[in-house]
C-alpha positions in Angstrom: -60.1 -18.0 37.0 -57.3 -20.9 37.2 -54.2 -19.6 38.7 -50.5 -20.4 36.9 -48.2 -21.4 39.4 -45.4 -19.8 39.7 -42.5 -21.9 39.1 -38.5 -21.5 40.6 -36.0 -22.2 38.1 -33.1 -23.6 39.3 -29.4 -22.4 38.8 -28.7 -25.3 36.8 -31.4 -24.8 34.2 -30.5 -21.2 34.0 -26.6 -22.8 32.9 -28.0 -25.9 30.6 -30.0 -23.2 28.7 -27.1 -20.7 28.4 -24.6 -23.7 27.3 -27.3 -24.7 25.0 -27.5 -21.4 23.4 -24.1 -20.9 22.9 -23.5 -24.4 21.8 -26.4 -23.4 18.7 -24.3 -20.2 17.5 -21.0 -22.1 17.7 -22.5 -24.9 15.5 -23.9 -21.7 13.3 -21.0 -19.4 12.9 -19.0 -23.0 12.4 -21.2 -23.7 9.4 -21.0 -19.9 7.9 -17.5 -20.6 8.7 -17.2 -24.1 6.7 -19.5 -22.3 3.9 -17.5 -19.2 3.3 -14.2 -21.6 2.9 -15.9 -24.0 0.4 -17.3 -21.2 -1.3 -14.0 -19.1 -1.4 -12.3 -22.2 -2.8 -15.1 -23.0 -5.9 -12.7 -22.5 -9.1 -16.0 -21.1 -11.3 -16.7 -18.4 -8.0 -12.6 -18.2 -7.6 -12.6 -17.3 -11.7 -15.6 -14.7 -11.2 -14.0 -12.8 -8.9 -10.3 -12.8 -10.5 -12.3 -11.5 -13.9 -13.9 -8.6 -11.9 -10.8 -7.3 -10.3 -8.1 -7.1 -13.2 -7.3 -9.0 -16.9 -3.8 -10.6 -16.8 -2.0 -12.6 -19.5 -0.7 -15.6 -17.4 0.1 -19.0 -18.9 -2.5 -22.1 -17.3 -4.0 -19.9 -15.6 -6.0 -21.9 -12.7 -8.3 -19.5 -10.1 -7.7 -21.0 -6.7 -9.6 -18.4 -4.4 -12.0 -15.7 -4.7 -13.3 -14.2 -1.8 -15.8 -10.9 -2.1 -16.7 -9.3 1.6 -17.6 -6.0 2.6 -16.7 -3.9 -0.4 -13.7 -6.2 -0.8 -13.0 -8.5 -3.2 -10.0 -10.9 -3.7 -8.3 -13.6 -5.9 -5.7 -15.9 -6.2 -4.4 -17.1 -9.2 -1.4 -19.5 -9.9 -0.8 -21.6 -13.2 -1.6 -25.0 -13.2 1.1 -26.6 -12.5 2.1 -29.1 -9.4 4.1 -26.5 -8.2 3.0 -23.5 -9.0 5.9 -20.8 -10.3 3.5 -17.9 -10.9 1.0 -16.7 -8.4 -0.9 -13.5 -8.8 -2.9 -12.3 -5.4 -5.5 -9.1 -6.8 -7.4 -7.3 -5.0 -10.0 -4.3 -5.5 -11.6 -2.5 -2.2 -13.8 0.6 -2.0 -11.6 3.9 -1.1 -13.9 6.3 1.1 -12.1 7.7 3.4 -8.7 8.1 5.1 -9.2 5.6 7.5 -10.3 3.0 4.6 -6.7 4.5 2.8 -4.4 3.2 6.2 -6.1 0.1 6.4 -5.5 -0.9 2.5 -1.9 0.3 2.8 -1.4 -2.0 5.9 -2.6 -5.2 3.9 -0.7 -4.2 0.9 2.5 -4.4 3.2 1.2 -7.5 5.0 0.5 -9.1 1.6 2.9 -12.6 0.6 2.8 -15.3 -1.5 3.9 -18.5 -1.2 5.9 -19.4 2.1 6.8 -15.9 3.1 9.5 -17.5 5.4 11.1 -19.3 2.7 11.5 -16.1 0.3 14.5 -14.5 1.3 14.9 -11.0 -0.6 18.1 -10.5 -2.0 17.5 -7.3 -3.2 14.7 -4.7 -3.6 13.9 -1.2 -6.0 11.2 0.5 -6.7 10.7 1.9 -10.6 7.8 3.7 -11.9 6.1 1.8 -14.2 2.8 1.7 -15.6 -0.1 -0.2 -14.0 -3.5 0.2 -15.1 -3.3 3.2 -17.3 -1.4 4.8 -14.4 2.3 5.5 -13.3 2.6 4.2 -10.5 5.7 2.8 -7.7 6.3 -0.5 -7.8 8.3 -2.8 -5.6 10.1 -5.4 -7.1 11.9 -7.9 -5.0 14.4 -10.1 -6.1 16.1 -13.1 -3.8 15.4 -17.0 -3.4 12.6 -19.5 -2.3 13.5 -22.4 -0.3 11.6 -25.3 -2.1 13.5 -27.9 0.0 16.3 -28.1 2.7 18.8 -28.6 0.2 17.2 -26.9 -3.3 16.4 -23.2 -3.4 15.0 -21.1 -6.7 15.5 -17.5 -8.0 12.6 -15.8 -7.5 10.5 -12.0 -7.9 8.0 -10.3 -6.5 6.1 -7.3 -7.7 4.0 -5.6 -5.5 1.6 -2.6 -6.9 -1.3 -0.4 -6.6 -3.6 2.1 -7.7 -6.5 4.1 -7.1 -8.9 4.6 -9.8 -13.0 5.9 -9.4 -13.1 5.3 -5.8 -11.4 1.8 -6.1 -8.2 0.8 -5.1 -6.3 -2.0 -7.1 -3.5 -4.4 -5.3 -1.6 -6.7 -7.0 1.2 -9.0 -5.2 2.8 -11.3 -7.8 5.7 -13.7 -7.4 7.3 -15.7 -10.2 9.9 -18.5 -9.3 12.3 -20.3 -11.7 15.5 -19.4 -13.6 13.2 -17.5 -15.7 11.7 -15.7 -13.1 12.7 -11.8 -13.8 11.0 -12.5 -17.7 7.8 -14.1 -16.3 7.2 -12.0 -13.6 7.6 -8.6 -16.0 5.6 -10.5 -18.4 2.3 -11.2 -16.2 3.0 -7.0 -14.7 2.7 -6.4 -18.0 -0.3 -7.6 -19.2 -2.4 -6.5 -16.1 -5.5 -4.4 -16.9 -7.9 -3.2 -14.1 -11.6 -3.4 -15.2 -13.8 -0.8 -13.7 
């Protein structure tokens, strides 16, 4: 019978294997990380997504992200223009329990488009309106975004949601522009949820 030796391994072996290691999952998760962005940013994916959550009526319309993760999915939209002066953010999540319902109302108050620190709110309501065959509260802010130093533009915002068959519906839309109170009703407008 041939006897293994038994072999000491050092201190320093013990660390090159351990920085090894995590040197392999950082290149990993850095690689998910670089895939998930490149796939989030893919217009046809981007386009998918937006046409899963919610139809909308919005001239040149251009999808610029679409992100779906765990029971989450997500869109930008903007019209195609160099800079954009509509942007629709939608979003539909799975509603399960009361837990899920706090978390979705925290990102619907975190939600903003554009530069949020260069939309200053002049003034804000909230109306009842209709938003996906429901009446629902919607804010609508009204103020200014800073394009430049010296140059700033009227701007809305709407923000919105529902609940409907276990799904919850967001919406976050800002229009910019001297017609920016027409545009913005407009796109609210012509927003149907698909289910």
């Amino acid at each position: 019978m041939t006897r293994i030796p038994h072999y000491k391994v050092t201190i320093w072996e013990s660390v090159a294997v351990l920085v090894g290691a995590i040197a392999l999952i950082g290149v990993g998760l850095l690689g998910l990380t670089m895939k998930f962005i490149a796939n989030a940013q893919r217009p046809q994916q981007a386009d998918a997504i937006a046409n899963n959550i919610i139809k909308y009526d919005l001239p040149n319309a251009q999808s610029v992200l679409g992100l779906n993760f765990v029971g989450a999915r997500v869109a930008l939209i903007t019209n195609d223009a160099e800079q954009p002066d509509i942007q629709l953010l939608a979003a539909r999540m799975k509603v399960d329990q009361a837990i899920e319902q706090r978390r979705i109302e925290r990102f619907l108050d975190t939600v903003s488009l554009g530069d949020a620190g260069d939309f200053k709110v002049t003034k804000e309501r909230i109306e009842l309106q209709e938003f996906c065959g429901q009446t629902v509260p919607v804010t609508i802010g009204e103020g200014r975004t800073k394009r430049s130093a010296s140059e700033s533009i009227v701007s809305v915002t709407y923000r919105a949601s529902v609940t409907l068959n276990r799904d919850r519906y967001i919406i976050s839309l800002l229009a910019s522009g001297q017609d920016a109170r027409e545009k913005a009703a407009a796109v609210f407008d012509s927003l149907q949820c698909q289910q």
